[in-house]
C-alpha positions in Angstrom: -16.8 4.0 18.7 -18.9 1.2 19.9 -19.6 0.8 23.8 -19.8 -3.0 23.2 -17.1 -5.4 23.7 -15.6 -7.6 21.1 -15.6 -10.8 21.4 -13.0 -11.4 19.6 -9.8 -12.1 20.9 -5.9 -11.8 20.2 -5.6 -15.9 18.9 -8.8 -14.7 16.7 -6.2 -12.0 15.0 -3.5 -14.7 14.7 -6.0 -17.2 12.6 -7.2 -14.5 10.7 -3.9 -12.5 10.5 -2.0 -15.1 8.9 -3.0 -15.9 4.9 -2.3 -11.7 5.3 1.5 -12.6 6.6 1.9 -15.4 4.2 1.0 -13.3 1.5 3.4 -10.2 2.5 6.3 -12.6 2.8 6.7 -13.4 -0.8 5.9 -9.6 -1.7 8.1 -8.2 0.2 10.6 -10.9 -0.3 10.5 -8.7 -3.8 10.9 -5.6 -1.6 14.1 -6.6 -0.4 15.5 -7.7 -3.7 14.6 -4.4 -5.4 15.9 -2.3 -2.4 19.1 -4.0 -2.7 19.2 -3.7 -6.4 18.6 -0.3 -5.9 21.7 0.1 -4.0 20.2 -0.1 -0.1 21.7 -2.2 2.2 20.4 -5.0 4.0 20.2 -3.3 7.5 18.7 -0.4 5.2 15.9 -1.9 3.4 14.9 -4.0 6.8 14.7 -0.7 8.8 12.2 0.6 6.0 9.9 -2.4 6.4 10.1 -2.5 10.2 9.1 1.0 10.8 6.6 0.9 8.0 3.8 -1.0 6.7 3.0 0.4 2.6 3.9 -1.8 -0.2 3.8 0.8 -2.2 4.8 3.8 -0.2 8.1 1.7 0.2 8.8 1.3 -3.0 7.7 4.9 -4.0 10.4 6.1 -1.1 13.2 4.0 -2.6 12.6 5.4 -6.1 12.6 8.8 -4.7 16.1 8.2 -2.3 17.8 6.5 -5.4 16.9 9.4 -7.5 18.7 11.6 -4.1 15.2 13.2 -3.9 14.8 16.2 -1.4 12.8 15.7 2.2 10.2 17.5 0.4 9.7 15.3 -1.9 9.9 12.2 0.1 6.8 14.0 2.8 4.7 14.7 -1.1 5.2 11.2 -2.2 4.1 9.5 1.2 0.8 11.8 1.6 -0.3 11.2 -1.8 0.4 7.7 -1.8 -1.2 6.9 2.0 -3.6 9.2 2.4 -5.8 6.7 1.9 -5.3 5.2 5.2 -7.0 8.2 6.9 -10.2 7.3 5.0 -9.8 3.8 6.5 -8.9 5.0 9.9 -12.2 7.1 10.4 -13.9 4.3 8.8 -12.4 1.3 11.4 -13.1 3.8 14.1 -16.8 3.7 13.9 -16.1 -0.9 14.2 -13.9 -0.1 17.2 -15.0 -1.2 20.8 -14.9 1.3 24.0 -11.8 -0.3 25.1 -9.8 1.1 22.2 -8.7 4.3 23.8 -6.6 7.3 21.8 -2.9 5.6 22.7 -4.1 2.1 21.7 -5.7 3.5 18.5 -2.5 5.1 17.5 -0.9 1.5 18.0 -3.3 -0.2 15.8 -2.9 2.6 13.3 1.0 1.8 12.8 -0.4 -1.9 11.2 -3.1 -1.0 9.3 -3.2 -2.0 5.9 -5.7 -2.3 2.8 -5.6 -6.3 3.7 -5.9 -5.7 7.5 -8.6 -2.9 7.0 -10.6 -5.1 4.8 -10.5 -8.2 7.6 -11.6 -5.8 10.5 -14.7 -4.0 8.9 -15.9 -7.4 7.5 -15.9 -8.2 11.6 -20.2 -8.8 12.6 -19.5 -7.2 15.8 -17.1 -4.3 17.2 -13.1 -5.0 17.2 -11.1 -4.6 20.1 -7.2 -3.9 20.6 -6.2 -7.2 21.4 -7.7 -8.5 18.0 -6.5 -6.2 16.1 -3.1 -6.8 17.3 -3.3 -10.5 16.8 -4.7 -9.3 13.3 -1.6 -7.5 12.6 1.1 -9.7 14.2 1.7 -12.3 11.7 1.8 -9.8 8.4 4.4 -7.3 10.3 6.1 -10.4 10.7 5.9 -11.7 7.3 6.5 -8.3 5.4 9.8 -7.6 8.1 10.8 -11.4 7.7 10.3 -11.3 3.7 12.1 -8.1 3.1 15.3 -9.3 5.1 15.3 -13.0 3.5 14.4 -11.2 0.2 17.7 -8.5 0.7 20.1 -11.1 1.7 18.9 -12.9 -1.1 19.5 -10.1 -3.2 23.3 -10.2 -2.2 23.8 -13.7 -3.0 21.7 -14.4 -6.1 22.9 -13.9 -9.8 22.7 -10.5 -11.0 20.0 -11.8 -14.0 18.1 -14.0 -10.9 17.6 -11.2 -9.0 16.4 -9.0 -11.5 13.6 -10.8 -12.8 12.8 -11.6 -9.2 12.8 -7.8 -8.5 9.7 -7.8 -10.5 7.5 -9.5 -7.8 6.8 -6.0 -6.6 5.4 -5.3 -9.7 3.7 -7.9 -10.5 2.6 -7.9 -7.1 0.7 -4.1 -7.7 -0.5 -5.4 -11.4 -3.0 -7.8 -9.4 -4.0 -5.4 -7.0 -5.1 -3.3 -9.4 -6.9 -5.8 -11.6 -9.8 -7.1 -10.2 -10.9 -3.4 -9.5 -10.2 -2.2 -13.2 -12.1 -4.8 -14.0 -15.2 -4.0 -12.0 -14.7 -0.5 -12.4 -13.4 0.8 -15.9 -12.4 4.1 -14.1 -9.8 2.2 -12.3 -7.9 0.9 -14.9 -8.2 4.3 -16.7 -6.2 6.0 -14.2 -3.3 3.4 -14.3 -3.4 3.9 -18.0 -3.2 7.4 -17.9 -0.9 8.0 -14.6 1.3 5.4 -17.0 1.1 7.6 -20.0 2.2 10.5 -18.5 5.5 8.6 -16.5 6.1 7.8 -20.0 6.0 11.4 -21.2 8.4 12.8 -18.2 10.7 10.3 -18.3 11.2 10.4 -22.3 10.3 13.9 -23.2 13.2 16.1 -23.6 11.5 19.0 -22.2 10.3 17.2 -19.0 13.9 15.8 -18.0 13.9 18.6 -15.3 11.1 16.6 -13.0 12.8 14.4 -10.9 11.6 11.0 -10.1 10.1 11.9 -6.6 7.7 15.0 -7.9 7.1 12.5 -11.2 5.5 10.2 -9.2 3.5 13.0 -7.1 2.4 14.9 -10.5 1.6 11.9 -12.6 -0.7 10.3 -9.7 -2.5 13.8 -8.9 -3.2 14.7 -12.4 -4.5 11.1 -13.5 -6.8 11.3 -10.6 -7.9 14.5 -10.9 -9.1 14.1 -15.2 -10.5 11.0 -14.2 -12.5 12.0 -11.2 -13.5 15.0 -13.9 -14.2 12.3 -16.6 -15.3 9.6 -15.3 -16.6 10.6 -11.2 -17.6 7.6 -9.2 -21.9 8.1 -8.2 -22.4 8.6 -4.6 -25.7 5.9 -5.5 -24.7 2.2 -5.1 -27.5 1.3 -7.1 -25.8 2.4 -10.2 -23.9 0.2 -12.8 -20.2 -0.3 -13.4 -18.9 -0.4 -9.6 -21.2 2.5 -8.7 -19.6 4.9 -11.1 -21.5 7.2 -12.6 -22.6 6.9 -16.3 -21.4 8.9 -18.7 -24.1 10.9 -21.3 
């Protein structure tokens, strides 16, 4: 952690906090129509997105409560989906400034996001609490204020409306994941695959004993786990195809 101050200051976090908010109100504004669909309630679905902050660890809980998943299930799901925000926490610790003691570090944790990591470590100099908090502000805002317009929504809307708005979510994962698959060819080989085999439990006869929660752990670890095999990323950024190694 940095002994320097940041200059930065909570309005900073605002400005830059805020396409980030935009952009989480019309996701989760699909959130809230697919948690309803589901079968949630309104109060339901809001809760979810007020006490957390993971597109898709929101939608992977909902699949696993609909399909009356176990605890167990629900604690897999969540640690193989957002374990990725550890990596970014030790990362964003080494940007922080001496200001950002352990209780204010566990604060900022609750709002960090992919979006919000990426805006912090871009930062030129070390980022303080109050920036950070103006940084996530506006997108706790706009992902709590999308889901509930999105679920009441959901309640008023035509069935067929609401449907093909429920895919927002979707689409909204479909464009995270492009621009990496297409820089990196290892990236889009482990959607293919983790697709492949959600495919094979959900229509195989002899796989109709996994239940949606562990289908979603088991398909995720296994794609990862050929592909890191496969097709491992180089530890060299010099080399070609996103820094993934090449193949013989």
């Amino acid at each position: 952690m940095s002994q320097r101050i940041s200059p930065y200051r909570y309005r900073h976090g605002l400005r830059d906090g805020l396409p980030i908010g935009l952009g989480y109100l019309s996701v989760s504004f699909g959130f809230g129509i697919s948690a309803v669909g589901e079968g949630l309630r309104v109060l339901e679905a809001l809760i979810i997105s007020m006490t957390n902050l993971t597109s898709a660890g929101q939608v992977a809980g909902v699949t696993v409560i609909v399909a009356a998943g176990t605890l167990f299930e629900m604690i897999l799901t969540q640690l193989v989906i957002n374990l990725r925000y550890s990596l970014m926490g030790i990362t964003l610790t080494q940007r922080l400034d001496a200001r950002c003691t352990t209780p204010r570090r566990m604060l900022m944790s609750f709002g960090l996001t992919d979006e919000i990591f990426a805006v912090a470590v871009s930062k030129p100099y070390p980022v303080g609490p109050s920036y950070f908090y103006g940084l996530m502000t506006l997108p706790y805002i706009g992902w709590a204020g999308g889901t509930l317009l999105g679920a009441l929504a959901g309640q008023i809307l035509p069935t067929e409306l609401r449907m093909s708005m429920g895919i927002m979510i979707y689409a909204m994962f479909v464009a995270i994941v492009l621009p990496p698959a297409k820089k990196e060819h290892g990236v889009a080989l482990v959607v293919m695959l983790a697709a492949a085999l959600s495919c094979c439990v959900r229509f195989l006869p002899f796989l109709q004993w996994i239940s949606g929660g562990f289908s979603i752990i088991i398909c995720a670890v296994i794609a990862a786990a050929v592909m890191a095999i496969v097709k491992p990323i180089s530890e060299d950024p010099s080399d070609g195809d996103g820094g993934q190694a090449h193949e013989a």
